[in-house]
Structures are given as structure tokens and as C-alpha cells.
C-alpha positions as CSV (number, residue, x, y, z in Angstrom):
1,X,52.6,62.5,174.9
2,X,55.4,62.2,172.3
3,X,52.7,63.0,169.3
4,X,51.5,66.3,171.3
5,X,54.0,68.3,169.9
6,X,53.3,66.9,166.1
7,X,49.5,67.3,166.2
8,X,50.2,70.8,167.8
9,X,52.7,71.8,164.9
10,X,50.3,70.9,162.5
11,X,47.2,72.1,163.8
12,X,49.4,75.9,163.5
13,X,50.7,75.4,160.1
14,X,47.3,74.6,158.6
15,X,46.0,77.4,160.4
16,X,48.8,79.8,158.9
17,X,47.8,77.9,155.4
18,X,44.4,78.8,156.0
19,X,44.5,82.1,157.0
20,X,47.0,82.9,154.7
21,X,44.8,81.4,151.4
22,X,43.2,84.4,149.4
23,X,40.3,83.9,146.8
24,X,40.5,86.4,143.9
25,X,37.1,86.6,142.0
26,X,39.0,85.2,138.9
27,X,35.7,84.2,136.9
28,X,34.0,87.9,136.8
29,X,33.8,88.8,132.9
30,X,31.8,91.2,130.9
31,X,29.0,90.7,128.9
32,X,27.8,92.6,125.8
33,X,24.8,94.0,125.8
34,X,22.2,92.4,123.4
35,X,22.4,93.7,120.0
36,X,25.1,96.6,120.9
37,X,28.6,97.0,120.4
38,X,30.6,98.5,122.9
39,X,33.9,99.9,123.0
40,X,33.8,99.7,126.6
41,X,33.4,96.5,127.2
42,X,36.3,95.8,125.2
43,X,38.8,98.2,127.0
44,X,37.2,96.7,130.2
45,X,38.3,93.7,129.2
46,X,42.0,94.7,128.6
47,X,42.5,96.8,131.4
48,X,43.1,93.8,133.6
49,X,40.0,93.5,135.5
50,X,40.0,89.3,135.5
51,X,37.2,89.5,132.7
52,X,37.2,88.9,129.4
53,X,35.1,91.2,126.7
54,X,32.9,89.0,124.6
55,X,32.1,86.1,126.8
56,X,28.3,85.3,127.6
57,X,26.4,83.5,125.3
58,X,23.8,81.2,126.7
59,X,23.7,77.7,128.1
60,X,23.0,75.7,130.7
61,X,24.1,76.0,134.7
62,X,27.9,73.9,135.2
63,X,28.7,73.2,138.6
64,X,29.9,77.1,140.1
65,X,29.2,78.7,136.6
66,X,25.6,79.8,136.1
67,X,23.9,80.5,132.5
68,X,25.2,84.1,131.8
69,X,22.4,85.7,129.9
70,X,21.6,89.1,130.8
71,X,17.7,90.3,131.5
72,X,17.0,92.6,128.6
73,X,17.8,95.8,130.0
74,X,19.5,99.3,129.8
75,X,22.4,99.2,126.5
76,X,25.9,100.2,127.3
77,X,27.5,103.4,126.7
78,X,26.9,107.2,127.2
79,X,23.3,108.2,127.1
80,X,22.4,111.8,125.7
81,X,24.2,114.5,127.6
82,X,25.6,117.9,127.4
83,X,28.5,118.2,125.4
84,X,30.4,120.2,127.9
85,X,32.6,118.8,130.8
86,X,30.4,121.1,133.5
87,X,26.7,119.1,132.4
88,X,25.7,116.6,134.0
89,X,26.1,112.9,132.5
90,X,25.0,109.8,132.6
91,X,26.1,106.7,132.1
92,X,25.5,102.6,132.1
93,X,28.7,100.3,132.2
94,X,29.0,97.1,130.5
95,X,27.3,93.7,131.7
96,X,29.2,92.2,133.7
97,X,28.9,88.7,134.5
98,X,30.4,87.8,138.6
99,X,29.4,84.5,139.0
100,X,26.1,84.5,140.9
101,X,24.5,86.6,138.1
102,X,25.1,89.4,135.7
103,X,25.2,93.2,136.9
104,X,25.2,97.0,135.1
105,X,26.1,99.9,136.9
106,X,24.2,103.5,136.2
107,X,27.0,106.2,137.0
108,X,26.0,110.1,137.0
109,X,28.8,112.7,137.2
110,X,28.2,116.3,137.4
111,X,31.1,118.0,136.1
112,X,33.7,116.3,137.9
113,X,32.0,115.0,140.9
114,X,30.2,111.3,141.2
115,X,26.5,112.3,142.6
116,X,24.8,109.0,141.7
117,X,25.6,105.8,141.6
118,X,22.8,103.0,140.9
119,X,22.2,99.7,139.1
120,X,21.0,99.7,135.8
121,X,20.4,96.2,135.4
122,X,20.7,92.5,137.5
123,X,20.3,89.3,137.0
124,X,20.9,86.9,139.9
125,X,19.3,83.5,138.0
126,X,16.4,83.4,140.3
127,X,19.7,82.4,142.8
128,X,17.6,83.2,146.8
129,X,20.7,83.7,148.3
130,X,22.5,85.7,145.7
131,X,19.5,88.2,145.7
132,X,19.6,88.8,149.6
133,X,23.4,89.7,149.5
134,X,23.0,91.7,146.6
135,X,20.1,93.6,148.6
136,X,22.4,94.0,151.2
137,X,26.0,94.7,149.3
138,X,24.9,96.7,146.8
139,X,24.2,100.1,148.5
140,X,26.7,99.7,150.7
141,X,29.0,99.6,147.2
142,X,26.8,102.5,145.6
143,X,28.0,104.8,149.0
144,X,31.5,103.6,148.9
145,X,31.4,104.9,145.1
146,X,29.9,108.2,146.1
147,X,32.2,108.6,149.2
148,X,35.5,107.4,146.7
149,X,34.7,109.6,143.9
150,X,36.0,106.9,142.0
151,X,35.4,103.2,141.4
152,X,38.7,102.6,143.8
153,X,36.2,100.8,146.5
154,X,36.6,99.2,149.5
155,X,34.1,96.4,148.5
156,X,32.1,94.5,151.2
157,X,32.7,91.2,153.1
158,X,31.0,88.3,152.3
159,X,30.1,89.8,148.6
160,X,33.0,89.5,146.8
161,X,32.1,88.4,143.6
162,X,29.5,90.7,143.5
163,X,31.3,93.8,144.9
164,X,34.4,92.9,142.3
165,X,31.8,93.0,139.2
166,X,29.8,96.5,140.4
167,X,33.6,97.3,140.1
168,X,34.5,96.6,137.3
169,X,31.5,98.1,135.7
170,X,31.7,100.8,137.4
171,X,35.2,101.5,136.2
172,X,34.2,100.8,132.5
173,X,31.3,103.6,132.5
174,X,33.3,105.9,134.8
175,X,36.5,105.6,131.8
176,X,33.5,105.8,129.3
177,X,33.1,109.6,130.1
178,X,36.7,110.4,130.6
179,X,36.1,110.2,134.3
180,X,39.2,108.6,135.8
């Protein structure tokens, strides 16, 4: 009876320590593009996003970090587009590397309105369950950009890492055309 009111007293502050503990996805970074050089992914990098321009390179899976080569895909930066502010653009943010994989988003504005939002390139490491909540996150983040008109999203449970790098991707190409 007297170490009741001990075990109880420590059952509730390791709860409140618990429930009070906060992950930040800390190791997103961006990754340049093979052969390209983007201005982007630099500004990205400074703007405070938790990654760091430059970063990628190849080598081997450490424990938590996979091998952060990105698939050969889509370059960053503007693609061909009307030079006036009322056309309709297109655009691909840098790599970026969450984690579980690397990401690009695919942003299209229409003068000053976000109509798509889509992935222009991912690369989960062959990782099974990093593919099946990507399947699942990912549109859910490509409606919450459309809804926002901004890359200020809500993100989605259970995705983190992979909701905090369509972010800050998004955010890079959006900033690439002016688009704030």
C-alpha cells in the first residue's frame, strides 16, 4: 500500500513525458539534381527548412539513414512557360531527401492560383512500407496544397517525414516562380 502512491505518480509523469515528446523530421535535406545546378535548392536550403542544399551523394544504407541517390528523373527549376504572370507555369522543386527515400514535387500555377500539384519524381529504396504510406500520404498532401494555395500544409499523420519533404519541395518550386 505505501508504494501505490509512488508507482501511480510515476506512471503520470512518464505519461506527461510521453505525451509531451515531439519528433521534428530533423534529417529531411535536399538533393541536387544529377548534372544541374540549382539556385533553388540552395535558397531551400537557407530558408530554414531542416535540410541542407548539397547533401546526397551515394553510399551505403546506416542504421535510419538510407542511400540518398535520386532515380534519374525530372531536373529542377522552371520548365518553358509564358513570360507573363497571367500564363500558366510549371514547375519541379528540388530533390529532396526525407529519410525513407527521395521526393520532387511538380507545381502548376495559373496566374496566381495553384491548379496542380503532383510528383515529379520518388524514390522510396525499394522500402515496402515506405511505398504504401507514400500511396496513401501523398494525395492527401497534393489536396491539402490545392485547397492551401500555398505550401503552408496541414501534413498527414503517420507520414511525417514524407509529408515534411513534399513540403519543403513544394515551397522551393512554389518560391522558384515568385509564387509565395
Amino acid at each position: 500500500m505505501k508504494r501505490t502512491p509512488i508507482v501511480v505518480t510515476a506512471t503520470v509523469a512518464g505519461l506527461a513525458g510521453v505525451l509531451a515528446f515531439h519528433t521534428s523530421p530533423s534529417d529531411i535535406k535536399l538533393v541536387p539534381s544529377a548534372g544541374t545546378t540549382s539556385p533553388q535548392a540552395g535558397q531551400a536550403g537557407q530558408a530554414g527548412q531542416g535540410g541542407t542544399a548539397g547533401q546526397g551523394g551515394q553510399g551505403g544504407t546506416t542504421a535510419g539513414q538510407p542511400a540518398s541517390t535520386p532515380s534519374a528523373g525530372p531536373t529542377s527549376g522552371p520548365s518553358p512557360a509564358p513570360s507573363g504572370k497571367s500564363g500558366t507555369r510549371t514547375v519541379d522543386g528540388p530533390a529532396v531527401n526525407y529519410s525513407y527515400g527521395v521526393l520532387s514535387v511538380s507545381v502548376t500555377v495559373s496566374g496566381r492560383k495553384i491548379v496542380k500539384v503532383g510528383i515529379a519524381s520518388l524514390n522510396d529504396d525499394e522500402n515496402f512500407r515506405s511505398e504504401q504510406i507514400d500511396q496513401q500520404a501523398i494525395p492527401i498532401l497534393e489536396q491539402q496544397a490545392i485547397q492551401a494555395q500555398s505550401a503552408k500544409i496541414q501534413g498527414v499523420s503517420g507520414a511525417s517525414y514524407t509529408s515534411a519533404g513534399f513540403e519543403t519541395s513544394l515551397q522551393a518550386a512554389l518560391r522558384s516562380i515568385g509564387f509565395s
